[in-house]
C-alpha positions as CSV (number, residue, x, y, z in Angstrom):
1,X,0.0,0.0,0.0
2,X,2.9,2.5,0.9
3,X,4.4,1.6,-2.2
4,X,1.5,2.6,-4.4
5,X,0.3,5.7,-2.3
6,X,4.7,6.5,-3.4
7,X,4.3,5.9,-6.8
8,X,0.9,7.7,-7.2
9,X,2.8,10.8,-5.1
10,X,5.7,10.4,-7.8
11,X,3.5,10.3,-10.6
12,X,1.8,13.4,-9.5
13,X,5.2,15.6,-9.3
14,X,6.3,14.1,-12.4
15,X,2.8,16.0,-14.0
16,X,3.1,18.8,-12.1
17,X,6.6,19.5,-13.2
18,X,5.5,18.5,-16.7
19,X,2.6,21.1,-16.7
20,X,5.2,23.6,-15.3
21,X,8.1,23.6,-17.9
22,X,5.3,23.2,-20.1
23,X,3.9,26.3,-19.8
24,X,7.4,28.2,-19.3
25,X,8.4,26.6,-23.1
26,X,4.8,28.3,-24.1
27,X,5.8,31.6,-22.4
28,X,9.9,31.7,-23.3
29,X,8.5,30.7,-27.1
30,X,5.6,33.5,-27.0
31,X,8.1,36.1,-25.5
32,X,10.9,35.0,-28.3
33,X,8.0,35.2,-31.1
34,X,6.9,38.7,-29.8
35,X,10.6,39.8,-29.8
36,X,11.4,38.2,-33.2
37,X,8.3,40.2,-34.7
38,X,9.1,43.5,-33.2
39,X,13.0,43.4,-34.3
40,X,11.4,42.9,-37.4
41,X,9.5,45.4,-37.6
42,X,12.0,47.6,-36.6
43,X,14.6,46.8,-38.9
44,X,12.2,47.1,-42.1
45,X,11.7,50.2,-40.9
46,X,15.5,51.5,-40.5
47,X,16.5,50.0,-43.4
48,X,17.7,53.2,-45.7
49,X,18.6,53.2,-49.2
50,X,21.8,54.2,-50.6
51,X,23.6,54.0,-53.4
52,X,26.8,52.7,-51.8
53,X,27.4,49.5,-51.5
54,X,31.0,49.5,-50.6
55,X,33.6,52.2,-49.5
56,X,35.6,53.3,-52.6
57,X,38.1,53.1,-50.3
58,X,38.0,49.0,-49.8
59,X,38.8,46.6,-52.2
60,X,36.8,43.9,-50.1
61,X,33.6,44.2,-47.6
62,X,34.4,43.7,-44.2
63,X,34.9,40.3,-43.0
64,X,32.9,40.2,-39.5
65,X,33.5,36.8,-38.9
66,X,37.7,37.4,-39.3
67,X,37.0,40.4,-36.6
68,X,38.3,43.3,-39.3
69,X,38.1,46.7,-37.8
70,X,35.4,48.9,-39.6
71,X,34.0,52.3,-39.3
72,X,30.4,53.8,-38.4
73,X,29.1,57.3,-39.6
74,X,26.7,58.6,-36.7
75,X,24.8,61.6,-38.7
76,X,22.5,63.3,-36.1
77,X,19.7,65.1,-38.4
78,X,17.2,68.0,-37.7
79,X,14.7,67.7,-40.5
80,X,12.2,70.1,-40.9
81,X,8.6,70.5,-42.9
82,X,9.9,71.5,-46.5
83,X,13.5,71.5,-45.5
84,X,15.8,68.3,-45.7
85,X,17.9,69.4,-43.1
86,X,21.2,69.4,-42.1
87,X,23.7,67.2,-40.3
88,X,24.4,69.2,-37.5
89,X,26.1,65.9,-35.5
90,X,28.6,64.2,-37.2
91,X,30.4,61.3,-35.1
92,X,32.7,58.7,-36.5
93,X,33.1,55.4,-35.0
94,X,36.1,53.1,-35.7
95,X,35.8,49.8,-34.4
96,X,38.6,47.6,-33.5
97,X,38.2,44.3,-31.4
98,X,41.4,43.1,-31.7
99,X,42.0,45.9,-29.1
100,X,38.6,45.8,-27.9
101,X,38.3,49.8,-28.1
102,X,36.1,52.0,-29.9
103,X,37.2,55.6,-30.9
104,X,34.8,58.0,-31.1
105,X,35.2,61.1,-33.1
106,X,33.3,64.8,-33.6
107,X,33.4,66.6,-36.7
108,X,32.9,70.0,-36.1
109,X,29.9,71.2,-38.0
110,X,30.9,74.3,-39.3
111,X,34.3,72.0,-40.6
112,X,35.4,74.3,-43.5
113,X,36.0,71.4,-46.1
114,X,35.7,70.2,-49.7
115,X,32.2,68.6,-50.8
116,X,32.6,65.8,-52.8
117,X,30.3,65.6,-55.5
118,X,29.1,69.1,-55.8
119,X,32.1,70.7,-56.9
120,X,32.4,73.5,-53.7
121,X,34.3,74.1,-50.3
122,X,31.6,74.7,-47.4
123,X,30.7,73.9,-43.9
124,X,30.9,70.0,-44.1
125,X,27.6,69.7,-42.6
126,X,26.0,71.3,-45.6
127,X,27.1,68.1,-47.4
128,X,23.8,66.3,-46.2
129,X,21.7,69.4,-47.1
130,X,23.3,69.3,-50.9
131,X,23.1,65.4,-51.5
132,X,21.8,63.3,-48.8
133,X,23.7,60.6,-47.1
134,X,25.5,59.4,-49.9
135,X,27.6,62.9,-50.1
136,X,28.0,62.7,-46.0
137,X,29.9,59.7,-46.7
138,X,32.0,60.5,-49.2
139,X,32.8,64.5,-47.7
140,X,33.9,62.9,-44.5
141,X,35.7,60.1,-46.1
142,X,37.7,62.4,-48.1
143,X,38.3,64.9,-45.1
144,X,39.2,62.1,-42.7
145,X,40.9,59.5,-45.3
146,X,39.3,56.6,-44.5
147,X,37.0,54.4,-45.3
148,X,33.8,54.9,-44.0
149,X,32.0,51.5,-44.1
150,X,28.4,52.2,-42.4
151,X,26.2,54.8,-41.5
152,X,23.6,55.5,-38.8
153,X,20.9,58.5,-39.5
154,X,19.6,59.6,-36.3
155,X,16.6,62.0,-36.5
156,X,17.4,64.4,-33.3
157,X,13.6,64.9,-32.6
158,X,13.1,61.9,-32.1
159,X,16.2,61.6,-30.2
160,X,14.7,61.5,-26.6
161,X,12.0,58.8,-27.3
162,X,15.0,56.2,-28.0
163,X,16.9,58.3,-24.6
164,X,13.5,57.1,-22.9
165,X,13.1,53.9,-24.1
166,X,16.5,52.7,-22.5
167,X,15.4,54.1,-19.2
168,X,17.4,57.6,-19.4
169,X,21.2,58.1,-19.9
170,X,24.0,58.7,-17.0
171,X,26.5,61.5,-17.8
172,X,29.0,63.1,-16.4
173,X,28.6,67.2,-16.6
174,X,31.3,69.2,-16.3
175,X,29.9,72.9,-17.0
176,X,26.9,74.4,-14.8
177,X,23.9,76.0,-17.6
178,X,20.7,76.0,-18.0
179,X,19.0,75.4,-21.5
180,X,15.4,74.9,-23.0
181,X,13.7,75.2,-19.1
182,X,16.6,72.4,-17.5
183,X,18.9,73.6,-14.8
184,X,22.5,71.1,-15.4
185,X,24.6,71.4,-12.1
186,X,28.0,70.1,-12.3
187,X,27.9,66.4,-11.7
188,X,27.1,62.9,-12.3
189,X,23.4,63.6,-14.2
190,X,20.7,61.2,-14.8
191,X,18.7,62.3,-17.4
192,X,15.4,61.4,-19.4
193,X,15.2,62.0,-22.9
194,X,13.6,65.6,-23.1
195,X,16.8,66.4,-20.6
196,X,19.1,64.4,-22.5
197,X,18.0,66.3,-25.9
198,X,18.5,69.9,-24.0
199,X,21.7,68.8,-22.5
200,X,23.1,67.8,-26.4
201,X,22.1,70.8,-27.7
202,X,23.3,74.0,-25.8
203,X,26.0,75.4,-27.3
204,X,26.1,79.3,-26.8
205,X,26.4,79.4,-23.4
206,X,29.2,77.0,-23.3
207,X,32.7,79.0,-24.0
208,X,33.9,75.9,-25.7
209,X,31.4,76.6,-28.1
210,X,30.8,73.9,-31.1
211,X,33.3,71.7,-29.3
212,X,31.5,71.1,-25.7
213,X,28.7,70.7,-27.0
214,X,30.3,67.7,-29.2
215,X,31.6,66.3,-26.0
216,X,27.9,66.3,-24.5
217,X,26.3,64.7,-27.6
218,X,29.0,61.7,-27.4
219,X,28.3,61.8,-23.7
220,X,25.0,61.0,-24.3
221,X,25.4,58.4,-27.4
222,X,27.7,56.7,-25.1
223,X,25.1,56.8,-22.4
224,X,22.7,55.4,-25.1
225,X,24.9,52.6,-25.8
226,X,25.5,51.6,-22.9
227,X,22.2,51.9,-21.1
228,X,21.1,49.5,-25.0
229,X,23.3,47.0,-23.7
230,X,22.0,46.3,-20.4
231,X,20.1,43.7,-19.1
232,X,17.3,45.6,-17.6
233,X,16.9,46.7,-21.3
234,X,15.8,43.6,-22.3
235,X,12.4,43.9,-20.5
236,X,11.7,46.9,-22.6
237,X,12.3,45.6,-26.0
238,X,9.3,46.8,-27.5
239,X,9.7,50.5,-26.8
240,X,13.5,50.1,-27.5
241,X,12.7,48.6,-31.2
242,X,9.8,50.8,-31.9
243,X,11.4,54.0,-31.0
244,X,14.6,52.8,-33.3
245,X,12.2,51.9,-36.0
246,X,10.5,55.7,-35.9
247,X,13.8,57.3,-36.1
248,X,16.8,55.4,-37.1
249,X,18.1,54.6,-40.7
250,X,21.1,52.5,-41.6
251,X,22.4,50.6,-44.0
252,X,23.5,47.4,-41.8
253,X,21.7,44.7,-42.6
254,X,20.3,42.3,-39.7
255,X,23.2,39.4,-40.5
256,X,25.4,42.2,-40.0
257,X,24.0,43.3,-37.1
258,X,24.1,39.9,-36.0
259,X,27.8,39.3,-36.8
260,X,28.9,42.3,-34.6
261,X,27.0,41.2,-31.7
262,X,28.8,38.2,-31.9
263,X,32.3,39.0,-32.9
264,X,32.6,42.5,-31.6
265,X,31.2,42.8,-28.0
266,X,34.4,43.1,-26.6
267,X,35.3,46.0,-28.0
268,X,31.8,48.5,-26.5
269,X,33.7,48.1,-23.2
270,X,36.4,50.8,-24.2
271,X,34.9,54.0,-25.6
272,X,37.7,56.7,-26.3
273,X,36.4,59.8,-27.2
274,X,38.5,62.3,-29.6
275,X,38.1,65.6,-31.1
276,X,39.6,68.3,-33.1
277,X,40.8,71.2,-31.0
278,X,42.8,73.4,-33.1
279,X,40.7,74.7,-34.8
280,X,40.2,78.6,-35.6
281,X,36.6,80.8,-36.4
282,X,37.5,82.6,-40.4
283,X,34.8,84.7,-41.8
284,X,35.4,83.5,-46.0
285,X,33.4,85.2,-48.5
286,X,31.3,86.8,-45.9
287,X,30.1,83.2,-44.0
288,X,32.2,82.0,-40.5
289,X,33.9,79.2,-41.4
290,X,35.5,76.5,-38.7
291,X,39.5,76.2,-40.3
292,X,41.3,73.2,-38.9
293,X,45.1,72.9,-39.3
294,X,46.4,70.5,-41.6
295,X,48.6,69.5,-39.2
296,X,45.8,68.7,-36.6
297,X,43.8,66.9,-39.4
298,X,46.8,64.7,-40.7
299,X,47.0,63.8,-36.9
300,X,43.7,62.5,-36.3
301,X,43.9,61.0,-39.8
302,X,46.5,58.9,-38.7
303,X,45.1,57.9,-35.5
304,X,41.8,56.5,-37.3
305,X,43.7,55.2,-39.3
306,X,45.9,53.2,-37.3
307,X,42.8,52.0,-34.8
308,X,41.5,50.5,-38.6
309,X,44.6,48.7,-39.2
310,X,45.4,50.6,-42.5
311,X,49.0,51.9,-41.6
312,X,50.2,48.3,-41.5
């Protein structure tokens, strides 16, 4: 009798654990599928078109499985109704995980430079005014001389929602202002999108001008980054996608995507940021110009260009 009323008991645990990882397979599967559809969704949306399928600086595309440094064009867009708008943030990333670093650079804005592929020398953030994203790449390519392998269109409006979405950015503030209604004490900041945005943009109040406000936009992009990466961001997925979908376009592909996940996670945990410093305000023709030595540029030419393994 004992023996039965055992194996009955057994029996019963065996269906209850059964039923159990049962319905945790139905719920990991549902939560996968809801995932699945959502990146989806959001990846049909930031697909951009371009003409470029390749740098005309590479001979081959970038073998992510072989862990080949590449570089990233971060263009930060305000567009307006009736106006395409301009590229007023211009950040290149070059990616190395042999080193595990990233190096993070600002282009000045008001970058006095040639335009490639419309035959004039202007503020290099005009170049996305005159022909899109296809002349951002090659003006910056031929300013920096590199390759310039990928490109990320951010539209800035839109900015905070995808600040949001990760649950706010942490930064470290090292100027006291106050911009668009905020208050910014010196400090470690925690801030929500609508601060985050504020915080980016202030520039006339800061005596570095052009160039702290670059450090604050790659503040927050590394906030961004970071905060994209973390755990707790997994339980937020949907607002994370959707709010990439609305305002992100790039031209890496989801394999891609994929392949640097795998391969190149590493390299995330070292962020260097860079910037030209040299620079001096000209007034040409009548318009203020930003001139940066050629010496300074050659510099930070050859920096890239060794973190991309191309002075080897």
């Amino acid at each position: 009798m004992r023996s039965d009323k055992h194996t009955k008991k057994k029996k019963k645990w065996i269906k209850y654990l059964i039923i159990t990882f049962s319905i945790l397979f139905i719920g990991l599967a549902a939560y996968l599928f809801t995932v699945y559809s959502s990146l989806n969704a959001a990846l049909s949306s930031m697909q951009a078109d371009s003409d470029r399928t390749l740098s005309p600086k590479r001979t081959d595309e970038i073998a992510f499985s072989k862990q080949e440094p590449f570089s990233v064009l971060l263009l930060g867009v305000d567009e307006r109704e009736g106006d395409k708008g301009r590229s007023d943030t211009m950040i290149v990333l070059t990616v190395n995980p042999k080193v595990n670093s990233v190096k993070m650079l600002s282009i000045p804005r008001d970058t006095y430079t040639e335009i490639i592929g419309h035959g004039t020398t202007d503020k290099i953030n005009h170049a996305y005014a005159f022909g899109g994203v296809d002349m951002s790449l090659d003006t910056v390519e031929n300013f920096l001389d590199i390759p310039i392998d990928y490109f990320v269109q951010i539209n800035m409006e839109g900015f905070r929602d995808i600040v949001d979405a990760v649950g706010g950015v942490t930064v470290e503030n090292d100027l006291d202002f106050s911009y668009e209604g905020f208050n910014f004490p010196v400090g470690t900041l925690n801030l929500n999108g609508e601060e985050a945005l504020a915080y980016s943009r202030m520039r006339k109040e800061d005596p570095r001008g052009d160039f702290g406000r670059q450090l604050r936009q790659r503040q927050v992009i590394e906030g961004v980054i970071n905060e994209g990466a973390s755990v707790s961001s997994l339980w937020n997925f949907q607002n994370i996608f959707e709010a990439l979908g609305n305002n992100v376009k790039t031209n890496i592909t989801f394999s891609e995507m994929v392949d640097v996940q795998k391969n190149y996670r590493e390299a995330t945990n070292s962020v260097e940021q860079i910037s030209f410093t040299k620079g001096q305000g000209q007034t040409i023709g009548g318009v203020w110009y930003l001139v940066i030595p050629d010496e300074e540029v050659i510099a930070v030419q050859d920096e890239l260009k060794t973190h991309l393994d191309l002075n080897e």
